[in-house]
C-alpha positions as CSV (number, residue, x, y, z in Angstrom):
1,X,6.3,-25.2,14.1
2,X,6.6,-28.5,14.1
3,X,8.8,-30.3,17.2
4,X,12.1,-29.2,15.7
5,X,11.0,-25.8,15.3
6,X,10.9,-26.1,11.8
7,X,8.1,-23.9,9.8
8,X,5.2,-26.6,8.9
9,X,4.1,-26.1,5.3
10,X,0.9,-28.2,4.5
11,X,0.9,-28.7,1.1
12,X,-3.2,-29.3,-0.6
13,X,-2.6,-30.9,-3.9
14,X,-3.9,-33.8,-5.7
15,X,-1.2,-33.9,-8.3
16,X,1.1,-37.0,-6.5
17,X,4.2,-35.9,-8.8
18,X,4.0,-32.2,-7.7
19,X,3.7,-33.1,-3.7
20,X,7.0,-35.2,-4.7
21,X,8.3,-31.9,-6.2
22,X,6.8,-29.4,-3.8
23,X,8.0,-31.4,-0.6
24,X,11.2,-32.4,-2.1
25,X,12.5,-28.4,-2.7
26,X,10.6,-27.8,0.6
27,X,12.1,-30.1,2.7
28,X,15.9,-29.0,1.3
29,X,14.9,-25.4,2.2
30,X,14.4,-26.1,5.9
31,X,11.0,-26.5,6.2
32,X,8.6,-29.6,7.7
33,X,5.9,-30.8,5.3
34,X,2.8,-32.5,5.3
35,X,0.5,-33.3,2.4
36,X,-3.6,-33.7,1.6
37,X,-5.2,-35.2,-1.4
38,X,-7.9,-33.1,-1.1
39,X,-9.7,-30.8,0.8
40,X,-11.3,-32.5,3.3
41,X,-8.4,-34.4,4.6
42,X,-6.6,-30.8,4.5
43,X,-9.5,-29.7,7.3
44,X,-9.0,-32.6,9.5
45,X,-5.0,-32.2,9.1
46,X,-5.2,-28.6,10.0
47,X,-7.7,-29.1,12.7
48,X,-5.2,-31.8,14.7
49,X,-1.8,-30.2,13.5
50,X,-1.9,-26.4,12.8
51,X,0.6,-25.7,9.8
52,X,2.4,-22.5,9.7
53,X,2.0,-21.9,6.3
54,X,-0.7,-23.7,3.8
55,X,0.2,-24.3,0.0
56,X,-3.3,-25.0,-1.6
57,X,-4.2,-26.0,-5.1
58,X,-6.9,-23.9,-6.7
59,X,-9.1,-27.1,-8.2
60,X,-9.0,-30.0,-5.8
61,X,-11.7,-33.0,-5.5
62,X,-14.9,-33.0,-3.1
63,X,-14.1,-29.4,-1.7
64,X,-12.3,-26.8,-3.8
65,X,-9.4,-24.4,-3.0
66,X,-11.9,-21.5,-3.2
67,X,-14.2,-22.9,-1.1
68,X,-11.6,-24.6,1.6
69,X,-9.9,-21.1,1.6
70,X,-13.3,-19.6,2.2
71,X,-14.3,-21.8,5.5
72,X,-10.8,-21.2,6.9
73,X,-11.4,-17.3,7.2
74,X,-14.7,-18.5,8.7
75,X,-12.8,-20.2,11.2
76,X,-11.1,-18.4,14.4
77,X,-8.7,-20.3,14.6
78,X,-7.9,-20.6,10.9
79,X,-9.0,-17.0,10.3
80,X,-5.1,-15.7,9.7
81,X,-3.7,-18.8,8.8
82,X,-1.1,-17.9,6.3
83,X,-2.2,-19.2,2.7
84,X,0.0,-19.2,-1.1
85,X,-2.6,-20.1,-3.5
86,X,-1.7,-22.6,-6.2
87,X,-3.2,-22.2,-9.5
88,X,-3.0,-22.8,-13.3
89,X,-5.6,-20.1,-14.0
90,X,-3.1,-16.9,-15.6
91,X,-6.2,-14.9,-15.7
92,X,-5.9,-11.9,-13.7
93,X,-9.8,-12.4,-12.3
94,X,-9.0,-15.8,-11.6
95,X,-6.2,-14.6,-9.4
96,X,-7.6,-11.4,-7.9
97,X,-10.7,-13.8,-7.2
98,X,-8.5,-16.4,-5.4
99,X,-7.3,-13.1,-3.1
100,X,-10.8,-12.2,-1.9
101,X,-11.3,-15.5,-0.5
102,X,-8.6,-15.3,1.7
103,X,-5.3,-16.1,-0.3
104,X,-2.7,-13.9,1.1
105,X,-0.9,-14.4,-2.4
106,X,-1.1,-16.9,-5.5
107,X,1.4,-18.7,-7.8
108,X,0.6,-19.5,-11.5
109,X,1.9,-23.0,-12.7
110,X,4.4,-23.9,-13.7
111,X,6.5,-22.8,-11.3
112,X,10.0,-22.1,-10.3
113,X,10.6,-23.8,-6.9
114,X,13.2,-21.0,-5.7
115,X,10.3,-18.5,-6.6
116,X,7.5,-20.2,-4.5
117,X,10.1,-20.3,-1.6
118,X,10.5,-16.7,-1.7
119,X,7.3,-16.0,-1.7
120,X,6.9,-18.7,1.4
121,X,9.6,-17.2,3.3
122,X,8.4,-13.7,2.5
123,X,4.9,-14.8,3.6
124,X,5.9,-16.1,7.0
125,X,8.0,-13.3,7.7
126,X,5.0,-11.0,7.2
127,X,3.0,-13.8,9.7
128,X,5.3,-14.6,12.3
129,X,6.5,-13.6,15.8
130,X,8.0,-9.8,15.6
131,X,10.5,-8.3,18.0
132,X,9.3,-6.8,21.0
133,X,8.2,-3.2,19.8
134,X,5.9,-0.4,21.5
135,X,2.1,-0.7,20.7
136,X,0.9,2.0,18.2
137,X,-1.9,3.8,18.5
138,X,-3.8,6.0,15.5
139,X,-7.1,7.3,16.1
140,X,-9.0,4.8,17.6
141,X,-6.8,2.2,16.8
142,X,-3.9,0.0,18.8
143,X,-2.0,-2.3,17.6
144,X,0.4,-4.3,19.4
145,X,2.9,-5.5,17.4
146,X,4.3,-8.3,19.8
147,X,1.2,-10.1,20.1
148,X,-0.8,-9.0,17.0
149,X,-3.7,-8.2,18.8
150,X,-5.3,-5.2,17.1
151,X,-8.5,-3.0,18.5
152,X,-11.1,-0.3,17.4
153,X,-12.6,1.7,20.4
154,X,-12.1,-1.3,22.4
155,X,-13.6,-4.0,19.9
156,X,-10.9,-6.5,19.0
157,X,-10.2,-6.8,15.0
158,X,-9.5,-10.3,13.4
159,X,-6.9,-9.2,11.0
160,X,-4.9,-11.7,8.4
161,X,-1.3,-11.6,8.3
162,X,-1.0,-9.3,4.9
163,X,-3.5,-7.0,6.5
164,X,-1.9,-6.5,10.0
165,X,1.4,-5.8,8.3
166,X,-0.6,-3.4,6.1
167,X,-2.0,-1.7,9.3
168,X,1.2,-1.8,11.1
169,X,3.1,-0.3,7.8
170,X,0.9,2.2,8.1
171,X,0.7,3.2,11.6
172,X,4.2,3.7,11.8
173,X,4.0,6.3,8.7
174,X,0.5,7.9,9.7
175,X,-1.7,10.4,7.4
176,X,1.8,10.0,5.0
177,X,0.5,8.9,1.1
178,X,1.9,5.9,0.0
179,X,2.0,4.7,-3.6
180,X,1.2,1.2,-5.2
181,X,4.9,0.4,-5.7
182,X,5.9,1.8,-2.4
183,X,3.5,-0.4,-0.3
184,X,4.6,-3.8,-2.0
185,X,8.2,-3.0,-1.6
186,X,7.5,-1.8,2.2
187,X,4.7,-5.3,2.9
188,X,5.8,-8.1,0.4
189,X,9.6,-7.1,-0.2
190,X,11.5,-5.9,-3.3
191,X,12.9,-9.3,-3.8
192,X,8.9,-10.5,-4.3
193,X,7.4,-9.9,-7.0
194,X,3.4,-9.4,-6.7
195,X,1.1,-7.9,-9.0
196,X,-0.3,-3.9,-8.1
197,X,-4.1,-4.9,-8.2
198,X,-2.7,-6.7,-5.0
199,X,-2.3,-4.1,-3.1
200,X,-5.7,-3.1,-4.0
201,X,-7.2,-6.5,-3.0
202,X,-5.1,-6.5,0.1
203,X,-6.9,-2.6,1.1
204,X,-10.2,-3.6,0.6
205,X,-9.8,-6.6,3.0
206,X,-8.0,-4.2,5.6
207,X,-10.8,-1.5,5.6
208,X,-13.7,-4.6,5.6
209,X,-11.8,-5.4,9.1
210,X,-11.4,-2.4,10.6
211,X,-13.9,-0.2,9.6
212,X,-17.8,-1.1,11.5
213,X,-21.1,1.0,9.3
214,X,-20.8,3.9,11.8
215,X,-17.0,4.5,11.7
216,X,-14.7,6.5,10.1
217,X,-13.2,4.9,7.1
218,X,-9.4,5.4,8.0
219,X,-7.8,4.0,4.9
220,X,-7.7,7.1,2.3
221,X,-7.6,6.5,-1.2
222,X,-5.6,9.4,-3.3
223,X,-6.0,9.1,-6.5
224,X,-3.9,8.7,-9.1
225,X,-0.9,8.7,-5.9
226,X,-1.7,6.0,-3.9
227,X,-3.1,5.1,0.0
228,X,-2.4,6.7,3.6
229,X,-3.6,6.3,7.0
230,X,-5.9,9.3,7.6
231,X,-9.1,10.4,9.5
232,X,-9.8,12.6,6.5
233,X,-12.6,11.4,4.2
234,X,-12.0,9.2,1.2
235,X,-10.6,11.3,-1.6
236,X,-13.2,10.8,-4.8
C-alpha cells in the first residue's frame, strides 16, 4: 500500500505507450502505480518500495520477465509477491511456462484494460489481508488464515498467494473431490476467466511446497473428476 492506502501496482514494461495506457486505466481504478523500463530497475524498485501487485512484461531488455520472475521466488521477501504476467506469446506452453516460474496468472496482448483489472483485483483479493478466522488444521498441516503462516510437522511452508488460497480452499472442504471447473470458480472467481491447465500448474506448485521426499503427498489426484485434500495415496 502505498501512503494513501492505495494498492501499489508496479508495472515492468518497456513499451513507453502501454505504461501511458496501463497507468492511465490503473490510476482511474484506484490504484497507485509505479513503472520500470526493465528489469533491473524493477529489482531495485521493489527492493526500496514493495508493490502489492507486480504487472511484468514477458520480454524486457538486460534481464527477462522469465528470469526476473524466477529470482523473485528466490527471494524471501519477494517469494509471494503477487505477479500478472504480460505477454504476447498466445501459445499455451508459452503461458503454462510463464506459470512455473512463478506467475500467479498471465495476460495475452492486446488487452482489454477492464479485463486486466479484474484479473488485478481478483489477484489481490486472493493475496491480501483476510478476516480474522480460526486456524485449520489437516493432517499435519495448520494454516492460519489471519496471518498466512502455514506449517508441516512444525516446519514452516513458503506458500504463494494462488497456492495458500488453494490450501486454504481445501482445508475447509477436506478429503471432498473437487473438479477443474469447481476449483477456478472457488480460487480465481467466476467473473475470471483462467484457463483449466491452470489449475493444474497451480497443484503442482502447491504439492512442491508442502510435500518434503519423506511425506505423504496430501494433494490427491482423481482422475478423470478432479483434486481433494486427502491422506490417501495418489489415485493412478
Amino acid at each position: 500500500m502505498n501512503d494513501h492506502g492505495k494498492p501499489l501496482i508496479l508495472v515492468v514494461e518497456d513499451e513507453a505507450p502501454l505504461v501511458t495506457l496501463l497507468r492511465y486505466n490503473l490510476e482511474k481504478a484506484g490504484f497507485a502505480v509505479d513503472d520500470a523500463g526493465d528489469g533491473n530497475e524493477a529489482l531495485v524498485k521493489i527492493t526500496e518500495t514493495p508493490p502489492d501487485l507486480l504487472l511484468l512484461d514477458w520480454m524486457l531488455p538486460t534481464l527477462s520477465g522469465i528470469e526476473l520472475c524466477r529470482q523473485l521466488r528466490r527471494r524471501p521477501l519477494t517469494r509471494s509477491l503477487p505477479v500478472i504476467m504480460l505477454t504476447a506469446r498466445a501459445e499455451d506452453q508459452d503461458a503454462v511456462r510463464g506459470l512455473e516460474t512463478g506467475a500467479d496468472d498471465y495476460i495475452t496482448k492486446p488487452f482489454s484494460p477492464e479485463a486486466l483489472i479484474a484479473r488485478i483485483r481478483a489477484l489481490l483479493r486472493r493475496s491480501g489481508a483476510t478476516p480474522a478466522k480460526t486456524p485449520l488444521t489437516f493432517h499435519d498441516i495448520e494454516l492460519d488464515p489471519t496471518t498466512h503462516r502455514v506449517t508441516r510437522a512444525g516446519r514452516t511452508l513458503h506458500l504463494g498467494p494462488t497456492e495458500f488460497r488453494l490450501l486454504e480452499f481445501f482445508m475447509r472442504h477436506p478429503r471432498r473431490v473437487f473438479s477443474r471447473e469447481d476449483v477456478l470458480n472457488a480460487v480465481w472467481g467466476r467473473d475470471i476467466h483462467v484457463e483449466p491447465r491452470t489449475v493444474d500448474v497451480h497443484i503442482r506448485r502447491l504439492r512442491k511446497a508442502i510435500n518434503a521426499e519423506t511425506e505423504t503427498d496430501l494433494v490427491r489426484t482423481v482422475r478423470a473428476a478432479g483434486y481433494a485434500l486427502d491422506v490417501d495415496p495418489i489415485a493412478a
